[in-house]
C-alpha positions in Angstrom: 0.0 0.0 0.0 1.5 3.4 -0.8 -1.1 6.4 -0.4 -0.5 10.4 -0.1 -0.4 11.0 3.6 1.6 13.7 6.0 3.7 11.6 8.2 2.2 13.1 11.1 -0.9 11.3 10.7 0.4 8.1 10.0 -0.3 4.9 12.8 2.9 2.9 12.9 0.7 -0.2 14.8 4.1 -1.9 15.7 5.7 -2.0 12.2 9.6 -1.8 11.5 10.3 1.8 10.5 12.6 2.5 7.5 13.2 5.7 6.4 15.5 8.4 4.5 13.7 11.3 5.6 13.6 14.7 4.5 17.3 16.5 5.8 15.7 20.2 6.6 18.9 21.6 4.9 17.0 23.5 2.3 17.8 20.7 -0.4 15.2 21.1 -3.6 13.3 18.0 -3.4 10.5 17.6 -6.9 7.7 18.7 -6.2 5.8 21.5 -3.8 7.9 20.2 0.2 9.1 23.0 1.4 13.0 21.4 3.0 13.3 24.3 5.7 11.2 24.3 8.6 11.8 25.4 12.0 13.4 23.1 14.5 9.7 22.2 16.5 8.1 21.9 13.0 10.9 19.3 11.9 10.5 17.5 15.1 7.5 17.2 14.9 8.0 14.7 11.8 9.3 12.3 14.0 6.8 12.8 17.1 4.5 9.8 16.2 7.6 7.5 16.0 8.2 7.4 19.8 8.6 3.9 20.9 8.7 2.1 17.7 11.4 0.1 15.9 12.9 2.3 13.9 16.1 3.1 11.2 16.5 6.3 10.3 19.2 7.3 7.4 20.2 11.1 8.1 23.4 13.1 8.4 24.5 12.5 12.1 24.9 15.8 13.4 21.1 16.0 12.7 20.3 12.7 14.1 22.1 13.9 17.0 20.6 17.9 17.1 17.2 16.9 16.2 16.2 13.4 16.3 17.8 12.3 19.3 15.9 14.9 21.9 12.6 13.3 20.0 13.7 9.4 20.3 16.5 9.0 22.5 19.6 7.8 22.1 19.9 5.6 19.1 20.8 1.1 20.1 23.3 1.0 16.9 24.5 3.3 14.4 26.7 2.5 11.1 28.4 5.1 8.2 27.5 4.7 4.6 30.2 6.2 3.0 30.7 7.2 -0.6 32.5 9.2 -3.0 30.6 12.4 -4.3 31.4 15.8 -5.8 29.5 17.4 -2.7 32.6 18.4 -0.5 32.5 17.7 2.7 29.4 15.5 2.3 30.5 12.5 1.9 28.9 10.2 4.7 25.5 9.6 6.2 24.8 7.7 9.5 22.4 4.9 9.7 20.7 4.9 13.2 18.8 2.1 15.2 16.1 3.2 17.8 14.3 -0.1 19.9 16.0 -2.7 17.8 19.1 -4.0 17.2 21.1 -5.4 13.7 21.7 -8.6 13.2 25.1 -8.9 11.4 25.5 -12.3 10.9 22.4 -12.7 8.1 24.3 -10.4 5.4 27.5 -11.0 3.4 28.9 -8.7 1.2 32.0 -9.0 -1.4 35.5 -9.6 -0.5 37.8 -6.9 -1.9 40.1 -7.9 -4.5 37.3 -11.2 -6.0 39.9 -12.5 -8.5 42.0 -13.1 -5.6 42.5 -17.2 -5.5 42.7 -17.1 -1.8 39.4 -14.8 -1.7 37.7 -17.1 -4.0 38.4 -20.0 -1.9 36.8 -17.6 1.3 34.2 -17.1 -1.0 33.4 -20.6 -1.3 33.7 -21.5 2.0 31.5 -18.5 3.5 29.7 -16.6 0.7 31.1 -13.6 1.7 32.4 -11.3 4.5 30.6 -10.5 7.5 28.7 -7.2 6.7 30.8 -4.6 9.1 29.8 -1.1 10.9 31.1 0.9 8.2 29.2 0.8 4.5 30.8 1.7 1.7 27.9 2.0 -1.1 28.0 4.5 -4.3 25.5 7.0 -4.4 22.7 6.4 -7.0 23.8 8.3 -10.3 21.9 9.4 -13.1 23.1 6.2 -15.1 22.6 3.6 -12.8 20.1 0.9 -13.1 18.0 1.5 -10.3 18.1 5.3 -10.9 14.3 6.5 -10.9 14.7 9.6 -14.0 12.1 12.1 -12.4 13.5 12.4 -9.3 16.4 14.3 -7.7 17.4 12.3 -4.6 17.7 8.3 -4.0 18.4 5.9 -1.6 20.9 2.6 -2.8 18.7 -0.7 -3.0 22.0 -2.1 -1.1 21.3 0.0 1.8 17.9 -0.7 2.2 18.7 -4.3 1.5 20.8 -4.7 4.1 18.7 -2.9 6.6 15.8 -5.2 5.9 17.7 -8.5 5.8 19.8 -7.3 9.5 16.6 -6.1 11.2 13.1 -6.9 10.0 11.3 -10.7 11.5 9.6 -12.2 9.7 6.0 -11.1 10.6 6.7 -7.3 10.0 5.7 -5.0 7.9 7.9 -2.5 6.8 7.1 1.4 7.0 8.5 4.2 5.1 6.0 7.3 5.9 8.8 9.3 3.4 8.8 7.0 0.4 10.7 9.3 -1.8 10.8 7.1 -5.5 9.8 4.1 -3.4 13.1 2.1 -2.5 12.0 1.0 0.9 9.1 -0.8 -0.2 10.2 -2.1 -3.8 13.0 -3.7 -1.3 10.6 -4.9 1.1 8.3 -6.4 -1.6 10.9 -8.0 -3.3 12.8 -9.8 -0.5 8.9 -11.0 0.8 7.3 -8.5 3.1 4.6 -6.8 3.7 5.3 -2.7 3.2 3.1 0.3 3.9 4.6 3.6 2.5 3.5 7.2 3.0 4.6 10.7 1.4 2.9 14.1 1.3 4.5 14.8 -2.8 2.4 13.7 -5.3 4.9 13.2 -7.2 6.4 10.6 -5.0 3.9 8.8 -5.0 3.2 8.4 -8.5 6.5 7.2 -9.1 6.5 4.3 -6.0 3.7 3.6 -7.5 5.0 3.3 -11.1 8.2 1.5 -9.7 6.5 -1.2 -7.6 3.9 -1.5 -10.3 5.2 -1.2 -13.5 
């Protein structure tokens, strides 16, 4: 399900949160969203999340500035770096409020694959332990996954590997700022049950377009 909905009005019932949510840093998202509000009016984006599982994918010194006095102190954090022409930009935190990551159910590539000592590690464990620290490109105009209309979007990898780490079985997943709809084309493909949310029609045309196409 993916309807046109202020986040603020959205009931979470118990689902596993997974989000990329608007920064407040003025960026120029498609569409009529105003990304500059003042600090009460941001927080209040995150108001009806109290107390549910949630991953949040932000720049840390907002997690920590703004999200933090709303939800606490984050269980588990990671970086997702990657290069980019943005300066000093080049790193976004990945935070865990009322669950934890379980490490142990991803693998990602050795480095250096052609390696015959990493192929034989390949073999043997289908890959390395997924680690605190992510290095995942940005999505770029020609990638494959890259959604044409809009400006801004989240890796599949990094939502992957949220999903796969955190959700159970039984949940559903929740993005209330679905963006080009990566959370829930992730969470539809790997099996589960997904509710998105986003107040840009624009958005939501396209989640739409992407998980039914």
């Amino acid at each position: 399900m993916i309807k046109l909905k202020d986040c603020r009005e959205v009931s979470y019932r118990g689902g596993l949160v997974i989000t990329d949510p608007p920064y407040n840093i003025g960026y120029k998202y498609n569409g009529e969203f105003k990304d500059r509000q003042s600090t009460e009016e941001y927080q209040s984006l995150f108001e009806p999340m109290k107390g549910e599982r949630v991953v949040l994918i932000h720049y840390a010194e907002s997690i920590i500035q703004d999200i933090v006095p709303i939800l606490g102190n984050p269980k588990r954090c990671v970086s997702w770096t990657y290069p980019s022409n943005t300066g000093s930009r080049q790193w976004r935190m990945i935070a865990w409020w009322n669950c934890e990551p379980d490490w142990s159910k991803v693998r990602i590539p050795y480095k250096n694959p052609k390696d015959k000592r990493v192929k034989e590690l390949v073999k043997r464990t289908g890959g390395r332990k997924c680690p605190d620290h992510w290095e995942v490109n940005l999505v770029k105009n020609v990638s494959r996954e890259k959604v044409k209309e809009y400006t801004n979007q989240i890796p599949e990898e990094i939502i992957r590997r949220i999903i796969l780490t955190t959700a159970k079985e039984s949940d559903t997943i929740l993005d209330p700022f679905c963006g080009t709809g990566t959370t829930p084309y992730m969470a539809k493909k790997l099996g589960y049950k997904y509710e998105a949310y986003d107040s840009n029609p624009l958005a939501v045309e396209l989640s739409l377009r992407r998980l039914h196409p």
